[in-house]
DOLO-153120 format. One record per residue (C-alpha): x, y, z. Coordinates in nm, 2 decimals. Last residue first. Example, Ala and Ser with C-alpha at 12.3 -4.5 7.8 and 13.67 -1.06 7.14 Angstrom:
REM DOLO-153120
+--------+--------+--------+
:      u :      v :      w :
+--------+--------+--------+
:   1.37 :  -0.11 :   0.71 :
:   1.23 :  -0.45 :   0.78 :
+--------+--------+--------+
REM end
This chain:
REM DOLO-153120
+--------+--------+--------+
:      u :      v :      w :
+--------+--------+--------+
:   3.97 :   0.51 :   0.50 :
:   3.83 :   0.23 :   0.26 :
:   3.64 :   0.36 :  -0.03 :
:   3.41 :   0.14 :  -0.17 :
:   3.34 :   0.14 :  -0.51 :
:   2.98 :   0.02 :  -0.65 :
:   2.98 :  -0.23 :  -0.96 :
:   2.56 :  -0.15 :  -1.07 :
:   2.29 :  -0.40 :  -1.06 :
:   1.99 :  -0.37 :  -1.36 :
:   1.72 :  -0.45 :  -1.26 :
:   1.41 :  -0.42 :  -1.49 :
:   1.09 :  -0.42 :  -1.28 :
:   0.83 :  -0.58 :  -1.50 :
:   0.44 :  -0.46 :  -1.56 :
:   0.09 :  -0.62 :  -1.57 :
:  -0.18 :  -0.35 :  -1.50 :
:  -0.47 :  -0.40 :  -1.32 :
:  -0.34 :  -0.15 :  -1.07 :
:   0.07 :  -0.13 :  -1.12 :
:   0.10 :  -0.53 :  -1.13 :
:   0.47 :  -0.65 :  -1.08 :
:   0.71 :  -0.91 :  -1.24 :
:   1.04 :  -0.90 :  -1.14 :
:   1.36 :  -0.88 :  -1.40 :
:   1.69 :  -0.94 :  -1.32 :
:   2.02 :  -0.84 :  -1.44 :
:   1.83 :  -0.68 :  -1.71 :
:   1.95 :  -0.70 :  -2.08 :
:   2.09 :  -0.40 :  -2.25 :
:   1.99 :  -0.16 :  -2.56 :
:   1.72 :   0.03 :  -2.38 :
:   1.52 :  -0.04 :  -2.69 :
:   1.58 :  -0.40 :  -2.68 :
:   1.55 :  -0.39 :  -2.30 :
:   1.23 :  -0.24 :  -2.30 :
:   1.04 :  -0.49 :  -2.56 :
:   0.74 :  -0.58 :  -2.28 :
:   0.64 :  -0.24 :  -2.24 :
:   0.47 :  -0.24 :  -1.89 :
:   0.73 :  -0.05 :  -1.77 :
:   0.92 :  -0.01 :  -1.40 :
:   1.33 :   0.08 :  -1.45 :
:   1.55 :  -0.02 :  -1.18 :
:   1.89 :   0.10 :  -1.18 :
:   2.19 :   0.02 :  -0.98 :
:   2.45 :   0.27 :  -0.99 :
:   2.86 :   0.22 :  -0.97 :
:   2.89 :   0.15 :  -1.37 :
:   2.69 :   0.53 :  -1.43 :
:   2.83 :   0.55 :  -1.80 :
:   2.50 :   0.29 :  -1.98 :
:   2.24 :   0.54 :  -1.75 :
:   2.26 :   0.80 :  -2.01 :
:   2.27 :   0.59 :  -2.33 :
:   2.03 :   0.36 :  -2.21 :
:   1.79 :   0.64 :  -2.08 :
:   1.81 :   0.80 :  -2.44 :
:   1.68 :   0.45 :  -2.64 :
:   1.35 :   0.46 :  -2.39 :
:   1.33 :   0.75 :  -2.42 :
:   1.28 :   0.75 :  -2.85 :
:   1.11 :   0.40 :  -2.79 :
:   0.85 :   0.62 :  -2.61 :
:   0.86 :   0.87 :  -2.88 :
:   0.81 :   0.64 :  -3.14 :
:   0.50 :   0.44 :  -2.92 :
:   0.31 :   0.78 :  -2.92 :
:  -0.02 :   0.69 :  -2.70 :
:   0.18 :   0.75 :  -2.38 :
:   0.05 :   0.62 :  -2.08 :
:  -0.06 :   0.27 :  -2.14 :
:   0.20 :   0.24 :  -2.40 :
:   0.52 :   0.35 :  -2.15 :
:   0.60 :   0.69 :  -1.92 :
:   0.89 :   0.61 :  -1.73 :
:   0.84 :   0.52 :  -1.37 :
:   1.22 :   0.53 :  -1.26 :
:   1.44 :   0.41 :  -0.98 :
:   1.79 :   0.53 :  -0.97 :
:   2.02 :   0.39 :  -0.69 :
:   2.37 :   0.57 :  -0.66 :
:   2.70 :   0.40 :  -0.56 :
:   2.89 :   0.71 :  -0.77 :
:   2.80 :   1.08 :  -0.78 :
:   3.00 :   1.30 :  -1.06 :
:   2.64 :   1.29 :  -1.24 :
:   2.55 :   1.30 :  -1.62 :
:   2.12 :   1.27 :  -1.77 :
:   2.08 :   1.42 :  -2.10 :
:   1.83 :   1.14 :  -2.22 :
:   1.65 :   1.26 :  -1.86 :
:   1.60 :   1.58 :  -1.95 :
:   1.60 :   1.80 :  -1.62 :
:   1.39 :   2.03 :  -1.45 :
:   1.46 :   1.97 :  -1.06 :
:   1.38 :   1.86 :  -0.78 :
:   1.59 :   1.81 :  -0.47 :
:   1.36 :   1.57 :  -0.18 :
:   1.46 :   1.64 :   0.24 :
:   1.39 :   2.00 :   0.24 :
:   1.03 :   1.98 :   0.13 :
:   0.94 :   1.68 :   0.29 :
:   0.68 :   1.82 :   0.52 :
:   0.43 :   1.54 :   0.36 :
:   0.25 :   1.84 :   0.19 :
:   0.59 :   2.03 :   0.09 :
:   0.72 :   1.72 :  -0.05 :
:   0.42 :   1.70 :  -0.32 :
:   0.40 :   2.07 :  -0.39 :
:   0.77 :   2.02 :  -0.48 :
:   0.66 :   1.78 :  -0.74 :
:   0.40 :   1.95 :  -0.84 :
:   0.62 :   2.24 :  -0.88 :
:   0.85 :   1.92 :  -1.10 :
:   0.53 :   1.83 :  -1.28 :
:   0.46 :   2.20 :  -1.45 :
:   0.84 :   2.24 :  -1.52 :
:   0.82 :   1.89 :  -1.74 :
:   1.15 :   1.73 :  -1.83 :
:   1.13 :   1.55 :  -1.49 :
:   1.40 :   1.56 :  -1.17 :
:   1.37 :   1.39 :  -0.83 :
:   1.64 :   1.36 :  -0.58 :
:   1.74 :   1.24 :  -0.28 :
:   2.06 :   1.29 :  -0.08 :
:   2.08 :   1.24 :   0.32 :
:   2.14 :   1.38 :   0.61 :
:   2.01 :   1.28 :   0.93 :
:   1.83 :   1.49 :   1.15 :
:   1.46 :   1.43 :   1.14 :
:   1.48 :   1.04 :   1.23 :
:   1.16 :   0.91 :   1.34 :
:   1.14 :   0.67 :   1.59 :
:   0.97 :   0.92 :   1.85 :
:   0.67 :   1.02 :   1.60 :
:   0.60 :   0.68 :   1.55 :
:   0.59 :   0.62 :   1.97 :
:   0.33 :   0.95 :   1.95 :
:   0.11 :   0.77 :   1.69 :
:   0.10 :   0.46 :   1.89 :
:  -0.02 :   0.67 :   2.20 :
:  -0.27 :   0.90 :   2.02 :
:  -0.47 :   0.60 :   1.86 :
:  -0.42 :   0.44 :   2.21 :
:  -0.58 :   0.80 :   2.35 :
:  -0.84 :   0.76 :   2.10 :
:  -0.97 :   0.45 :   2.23 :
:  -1.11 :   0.22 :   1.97 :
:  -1.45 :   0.07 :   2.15 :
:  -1.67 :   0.33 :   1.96 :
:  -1.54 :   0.28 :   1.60 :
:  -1.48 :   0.61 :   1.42 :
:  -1.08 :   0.50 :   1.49 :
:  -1.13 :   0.21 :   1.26 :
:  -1.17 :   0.41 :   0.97 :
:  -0.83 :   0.52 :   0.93 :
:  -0.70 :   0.88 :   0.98 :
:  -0.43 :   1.04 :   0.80 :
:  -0.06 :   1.21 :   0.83 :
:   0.06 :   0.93 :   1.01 :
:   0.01 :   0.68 :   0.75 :
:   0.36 :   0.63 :   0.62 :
:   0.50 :   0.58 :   0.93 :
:   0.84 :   0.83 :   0.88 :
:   1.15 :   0.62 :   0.92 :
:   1.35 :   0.93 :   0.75 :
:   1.50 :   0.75 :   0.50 :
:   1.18 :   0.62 :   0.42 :
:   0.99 :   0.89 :   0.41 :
:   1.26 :   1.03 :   0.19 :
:   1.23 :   0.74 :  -0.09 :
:   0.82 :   0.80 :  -0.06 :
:   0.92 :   1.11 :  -0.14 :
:   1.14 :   1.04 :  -0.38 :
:   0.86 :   0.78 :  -0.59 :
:   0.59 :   1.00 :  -0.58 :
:   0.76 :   1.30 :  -0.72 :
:   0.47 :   1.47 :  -0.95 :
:   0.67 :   1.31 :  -1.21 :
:   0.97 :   1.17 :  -1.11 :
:   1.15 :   1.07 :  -1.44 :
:   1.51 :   1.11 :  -1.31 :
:   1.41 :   0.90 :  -0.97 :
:   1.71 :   0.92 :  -0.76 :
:   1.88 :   0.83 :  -0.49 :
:   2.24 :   0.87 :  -0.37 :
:   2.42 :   0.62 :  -0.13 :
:   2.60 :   0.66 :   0.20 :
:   2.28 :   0.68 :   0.48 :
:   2.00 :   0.64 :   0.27 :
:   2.08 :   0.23 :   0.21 :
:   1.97 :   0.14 :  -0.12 :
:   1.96 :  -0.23 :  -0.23 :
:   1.63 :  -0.23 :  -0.41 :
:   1.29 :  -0.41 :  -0.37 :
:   1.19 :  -0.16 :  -0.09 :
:   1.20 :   0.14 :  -0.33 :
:   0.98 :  -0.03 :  -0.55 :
:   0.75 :  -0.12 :  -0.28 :
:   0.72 :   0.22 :  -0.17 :
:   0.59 :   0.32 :  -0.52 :
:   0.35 :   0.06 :  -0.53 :
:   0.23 :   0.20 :  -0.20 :
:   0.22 :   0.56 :  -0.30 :
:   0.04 :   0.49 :  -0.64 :
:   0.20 :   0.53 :  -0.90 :
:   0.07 :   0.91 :  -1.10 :
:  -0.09 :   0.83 :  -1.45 :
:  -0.15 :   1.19 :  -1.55 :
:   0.06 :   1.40 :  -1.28 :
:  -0.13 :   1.47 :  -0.93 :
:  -0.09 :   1.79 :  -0.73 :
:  -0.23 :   1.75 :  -0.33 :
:  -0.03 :   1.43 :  -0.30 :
:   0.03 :   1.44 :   0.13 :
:  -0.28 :   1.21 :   0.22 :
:  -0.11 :   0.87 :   0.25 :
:  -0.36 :   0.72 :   0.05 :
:  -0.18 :   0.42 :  -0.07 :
:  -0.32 :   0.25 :   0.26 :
:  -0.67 :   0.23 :   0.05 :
:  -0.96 :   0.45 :   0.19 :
:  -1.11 :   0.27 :   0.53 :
:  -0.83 :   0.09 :   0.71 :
:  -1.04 :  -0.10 :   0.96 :
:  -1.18 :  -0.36 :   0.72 :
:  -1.41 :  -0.65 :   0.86 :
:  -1.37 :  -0.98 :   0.69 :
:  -1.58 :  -1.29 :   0.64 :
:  -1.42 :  -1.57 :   0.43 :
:  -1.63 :  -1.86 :   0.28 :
:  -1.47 :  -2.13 :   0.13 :
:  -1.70 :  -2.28 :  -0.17 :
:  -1.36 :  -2.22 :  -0.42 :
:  -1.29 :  -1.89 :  -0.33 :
:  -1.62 :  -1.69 :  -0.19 :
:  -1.52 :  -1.35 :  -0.01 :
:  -1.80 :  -1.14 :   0.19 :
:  -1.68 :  -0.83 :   0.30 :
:  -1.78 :  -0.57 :   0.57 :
:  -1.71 :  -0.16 :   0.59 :
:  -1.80 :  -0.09 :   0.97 :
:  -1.92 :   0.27 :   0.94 :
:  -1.99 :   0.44 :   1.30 :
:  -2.35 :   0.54 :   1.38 :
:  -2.70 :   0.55 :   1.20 :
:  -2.76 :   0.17 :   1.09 :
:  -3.06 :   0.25 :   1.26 :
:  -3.17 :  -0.15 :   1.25 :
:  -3.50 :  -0.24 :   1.19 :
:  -3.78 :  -0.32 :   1.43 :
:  -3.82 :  -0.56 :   1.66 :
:  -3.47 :  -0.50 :   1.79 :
:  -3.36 :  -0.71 :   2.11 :
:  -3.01 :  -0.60 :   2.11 :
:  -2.92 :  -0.98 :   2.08 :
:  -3.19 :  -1.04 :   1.88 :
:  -3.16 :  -0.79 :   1.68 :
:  -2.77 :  -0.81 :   1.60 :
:  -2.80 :  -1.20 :   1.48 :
:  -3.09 :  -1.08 :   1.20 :
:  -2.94 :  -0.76 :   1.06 :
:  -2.56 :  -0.96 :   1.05 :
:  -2.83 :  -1.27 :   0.84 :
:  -2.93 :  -1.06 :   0.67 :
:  -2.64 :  -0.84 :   0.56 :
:  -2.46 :  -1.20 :   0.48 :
:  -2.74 :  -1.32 :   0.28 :
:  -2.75 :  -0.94 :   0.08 :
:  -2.45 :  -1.01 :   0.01 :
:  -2.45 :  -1.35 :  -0.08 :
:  -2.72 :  -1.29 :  -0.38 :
:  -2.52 :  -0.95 :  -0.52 :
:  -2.22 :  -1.18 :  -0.53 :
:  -2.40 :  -1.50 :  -0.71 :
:  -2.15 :  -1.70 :  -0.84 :
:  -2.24 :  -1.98 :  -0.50 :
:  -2.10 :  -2.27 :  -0.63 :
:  -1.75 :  -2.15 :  -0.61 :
:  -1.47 :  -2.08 :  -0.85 :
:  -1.44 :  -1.68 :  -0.74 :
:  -1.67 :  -1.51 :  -0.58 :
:  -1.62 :  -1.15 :  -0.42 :
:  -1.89 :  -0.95 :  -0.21 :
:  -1.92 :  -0.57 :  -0.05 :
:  -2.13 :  -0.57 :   0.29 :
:  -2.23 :  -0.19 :   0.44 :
:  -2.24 :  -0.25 :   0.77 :
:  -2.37 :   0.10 :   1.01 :
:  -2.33 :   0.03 :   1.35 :
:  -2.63 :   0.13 :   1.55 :
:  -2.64 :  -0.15 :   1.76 :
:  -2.28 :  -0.15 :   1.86 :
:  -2.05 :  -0.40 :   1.60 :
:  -1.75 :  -0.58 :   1.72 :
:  -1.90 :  -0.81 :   1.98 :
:  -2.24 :  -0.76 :   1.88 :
:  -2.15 :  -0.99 :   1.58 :
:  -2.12 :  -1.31 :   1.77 :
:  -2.06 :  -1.56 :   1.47 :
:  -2.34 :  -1.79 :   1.43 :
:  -2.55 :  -1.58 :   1.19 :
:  -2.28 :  -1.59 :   0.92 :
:  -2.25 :  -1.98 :   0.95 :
:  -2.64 :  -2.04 :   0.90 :
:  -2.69 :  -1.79 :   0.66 :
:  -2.39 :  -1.91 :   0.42 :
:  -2.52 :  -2.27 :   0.45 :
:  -2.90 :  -2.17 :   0.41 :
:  -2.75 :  -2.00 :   0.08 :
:  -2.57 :  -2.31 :  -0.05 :
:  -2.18 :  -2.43 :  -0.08 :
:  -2.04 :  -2.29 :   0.22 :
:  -1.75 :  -2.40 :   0.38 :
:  -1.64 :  -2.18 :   0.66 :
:  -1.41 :  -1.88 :   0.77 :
:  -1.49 :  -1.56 :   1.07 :
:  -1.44 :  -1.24 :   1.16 :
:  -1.09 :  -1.22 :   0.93 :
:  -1.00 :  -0.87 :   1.07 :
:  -0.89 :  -0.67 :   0.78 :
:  -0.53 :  -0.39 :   0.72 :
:  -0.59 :  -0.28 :   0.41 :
:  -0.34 :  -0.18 :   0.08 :
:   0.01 :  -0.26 :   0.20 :
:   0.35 :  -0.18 :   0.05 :
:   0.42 :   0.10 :   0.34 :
:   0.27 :  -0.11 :   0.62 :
:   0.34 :   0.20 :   0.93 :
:   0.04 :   0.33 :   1.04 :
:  -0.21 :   0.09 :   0.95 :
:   0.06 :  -0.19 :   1.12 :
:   0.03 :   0.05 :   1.44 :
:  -0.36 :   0.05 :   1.42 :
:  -0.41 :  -0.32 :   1.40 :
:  -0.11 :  -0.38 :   1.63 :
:  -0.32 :  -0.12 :   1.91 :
:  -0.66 :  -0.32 :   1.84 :
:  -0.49 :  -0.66 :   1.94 :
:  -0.29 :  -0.87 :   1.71 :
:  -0.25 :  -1.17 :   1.46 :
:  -0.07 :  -1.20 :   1.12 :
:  -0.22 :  -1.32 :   0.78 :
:  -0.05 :  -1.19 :   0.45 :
:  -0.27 :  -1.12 :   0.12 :
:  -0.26 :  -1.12 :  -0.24 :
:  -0.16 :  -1.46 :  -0.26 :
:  -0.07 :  -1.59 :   0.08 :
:   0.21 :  -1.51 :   0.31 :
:   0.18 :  -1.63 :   0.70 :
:   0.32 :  -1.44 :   0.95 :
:   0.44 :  -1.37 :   1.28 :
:   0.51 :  -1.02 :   1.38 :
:   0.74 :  -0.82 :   1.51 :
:   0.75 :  -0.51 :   1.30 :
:   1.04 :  -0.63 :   1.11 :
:   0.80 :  -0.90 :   1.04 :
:   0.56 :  -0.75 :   0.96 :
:   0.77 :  -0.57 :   0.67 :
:   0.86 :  -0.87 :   0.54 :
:   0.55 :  -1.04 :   0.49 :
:   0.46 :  -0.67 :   0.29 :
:   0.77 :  -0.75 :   0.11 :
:   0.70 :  -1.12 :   0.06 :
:   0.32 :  -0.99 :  -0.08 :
:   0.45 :  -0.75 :  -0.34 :
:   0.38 :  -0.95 :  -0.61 :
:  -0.01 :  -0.91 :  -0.64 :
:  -0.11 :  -0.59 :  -0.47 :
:  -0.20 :  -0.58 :  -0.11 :
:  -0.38 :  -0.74 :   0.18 :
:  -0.28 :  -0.75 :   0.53 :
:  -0.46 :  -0.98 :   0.73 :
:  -0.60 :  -1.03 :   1.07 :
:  -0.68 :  -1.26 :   1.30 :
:  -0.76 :  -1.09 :   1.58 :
:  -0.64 :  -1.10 :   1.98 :
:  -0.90 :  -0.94 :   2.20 :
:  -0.76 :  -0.66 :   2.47 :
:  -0.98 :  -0.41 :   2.34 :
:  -1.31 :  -0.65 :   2.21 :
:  -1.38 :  -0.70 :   2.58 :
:  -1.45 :  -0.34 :   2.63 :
:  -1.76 :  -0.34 :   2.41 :
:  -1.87 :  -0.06 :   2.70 :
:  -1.75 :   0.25 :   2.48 :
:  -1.59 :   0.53 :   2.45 :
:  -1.29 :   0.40 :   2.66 :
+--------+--------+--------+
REM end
C-alpha cells in the first residue's frame, strides 16, 4: 500500500455512475452485466463497491461519464445546516492532509441558489474537520493528490460526492484527429449498445463515419476491449489506491479480450481528409486492422452484404449551416438504405423533420441528448435471412 488510510481499501462505497440523459437503463445495464446491483435514477445509476469495482467499472462503463463516491446525503435548507452536516462526515478517511479538494457546486429547486455560497461552506467546513483531526493551526498545503469534490443541492437535499474518474469516461485517449462536431466516445458506444448487432454474423457500418468514432467504438466492442484501458483515472494519484490492484484489474481486462475473432466493420465518409483521420483513429486504439475505411458517398451507397447494422451521425442544423444540402442527404440516404430490406438502420439527428426528408417513418424513435443537444435515434428494423445449414 502507499499509504496508511488502509481502512478505506477494503471499504464498501456508495457510488454512482453518472451519464447523459437517456442513456441511464444502458449504463444500469451494463452494471449489471458486470455484477452489480443497481438502482437507476435520472442522469445517474447508484451501485456499491470497494476501490477495485470503482476502478474496474472506470475501466470498462462504455456509456458512462464518472464513476463518484456519494460521501455523504442530508437535508439542508440553511448554511449552518450545510456546515454542520459537511463537517460531521469523517473526511480524513478519504483525504491525507495534504489532499488537494477543489469543491464544484450545483443547485437546483432549493433554498440554498447560492452555488458559489455552498462551496465555499463545504470547502470550510472539509478545511475545518481535516485540521483538527491532523491538528493543523495553520492552513492546509493542499499540495498532494487532487480529490475533485462536488456539492449537489436538488430540492434542499444535499448530496456530497467525490469523483475518481478525473477527465470524462468519453475520453478514451485513442482520438488523436478530430472531425468538426466529432460524438463523443460514450454517446457513440451507447448507440451501438441500443442496436441488435451481434459482431460475430452481422456487418457493421457507419457510412458517414467521420473521424470514425462510431466503428471503433463498434470494434472495441467486438473485441470486449475495456474502454478505458488505454488511460489513467484520477483516483490512482490517490495514496491509499494500490497500483498493483490498478495493475491487477487491468491485467484481468486484458485476459477477456478477444484478439482473434473475425469480424466485419466499416466506416466510410465522402471526405478523404476525415477517412485518414479516420484510420488515424483505429491506429491509436490499435484498431487499425479491425475497422475498413473508406472514401465513399453515402447517397451512392450498394452492398451484396445482408443482416447488416448501419449506424450513422449525419451532419444536421447544428452542424451544417446549409439546410438544402442537409435535406439534399438526407433525401440520398433514403434512397440508398430504402434496397438494404435485411439491415437495420439507426440514424442520430437533431433535425426534427428527418423522416419526411428520408421519405419513411421510423420503426421507433428514442430520444437522446448529444451534449446539450436534444436529438432522436430513428430506428428503422430491417427483415434479416437466416440461412439454415
Amino acid at each position: 500500500m502507499k499509504s496508511s488510510l488502509t481502512g478505506v481499501y477494503m471499504q464498501k462505497f456508495k457510488l454512482m455512475a453518472t451519464c447523459a440523459a437517456g442513456i441511464e437503463a444502458l449504463v444500469g445495464r451494463e452494471l449489471r452485466d458486470l455484477g452489480y446491483e443497481v438502482n437507476v435514477e435520472n442522469g445517474r445509476v447508484r451501485f456499491e463497491g470497494t476501490i477495485k469495482d470503482i476502478l474496474s467499472t472506470n475501466l470498462w462503463l462504455r456509456t458512462a461519464d464518472r464513476i463518484k463516491i456519494i460521501v455523504a446525503e442530508f437535508p439542508a435548507v440553511t448554511f449552518t445546516e450545510l456546515f454542520d452536516a459537511t463537517k460531521a462526515v469523517a473526511w480524513d478517511e478519504l483525504l491525507p492532509m495534504d489532499a488537494a479538494f477543489p469543491v464544484e457546486g450545483r443547485s437546483h429547486n432549493s433554498q440554498l441558489h447560492s452555488v458559489p455560497d455552498a462551496q465555499a461552506i463545504v470547502k470550510k467546513a472539509i478545511a475545518v474537520q481535516l485540521s483538527e483531526t491532523y491538528h493543523r493551526r495553520s492552513r492546509l498545503p493542499e499540495t498532494g493528490a487532487t480529490f475533485p469534490l462536488e456539492v449537489s443541492i436538488n430540492k434542499d437535499q444535499v448530496m456530497l460526492t467525490l469523483d475518481t474518474t478525473g477527465d470524462s469516461l468519453f475520453k478514451r485517449g485513442y482520438r488523436v484527429a478530430k472531425g468538426s462536431a466529432p460524438l463523443k466516445e460514450n454517446m457513440a458506444a451507447a448507440l451501438i449498445l441500443l442496436t441488435h448487432w451481434h459482431p460475430a454474423d452481422m456487418p457493421f457500418l457507419d457510412p458517414v463515419c467521420g473521424s470514425g468514432t462510431i466503428p471503433i467504438e463498434a470494434a472495441l466492442i467486438a473485441r470486449n476491449i475495456a474502454p478505458g484501458y488505454k488511460r489513467k483515472f484520477i483516483c490512482e494519484t490517490w495514496p491509499w489506491v494500490d497500483d498493483q490492484v490498478a495493475d491487477l484489474v487491468r491485467d484481468e481486462a486484458d485476459d477477456q479480450a478477444d484478439y482473434d475473432s473475425q469480424f466485419d466493420i466499416a466506416g466510410s465518409d465522402i471526405d478523404p481528409t476525415m477517412v485518414e483521420a479516420a484510420k488515424a483513429n483505429a491506429r491509436a486504439a490499435g484498431l487499425s486492422n479491425d475497422v475498413a475505411f473508406t472514401v465513399a458517398d453515402v447517397t451512392q451507397l450498394t452492398t451484396d452484404k445482408i443482416n447488416g447494422v448501419i449506424v450513422a451521425n449525419p451532419p444536421y442544423g447544428e452542424r451544417l449551416s446549409d439546410e438544402v444540402s442537409v435535406r439534399r442527404l438526407y433525401q440520398g440516404m433514403g434512397r440508398s438504405f430504402s434496397p438494404l430490406k435485411t439491415w437495420s438502420k439507426y440514424i442520430l439527428t437533431s433535425d426534427l423533420d428527418f423522416e419526411t426528408s428520408y421519405g419513411q417513418r421510423a420503426t421507433k424513435k428514442r430520444k437522446l441528448y448529444n451534449g446539450a443537444l436534444r436529438t432522436d435515434l430513428y430506428q428503422y428494423w430491417g427483415k434479416p435471412i437466416w440461412h439454415h445449414d
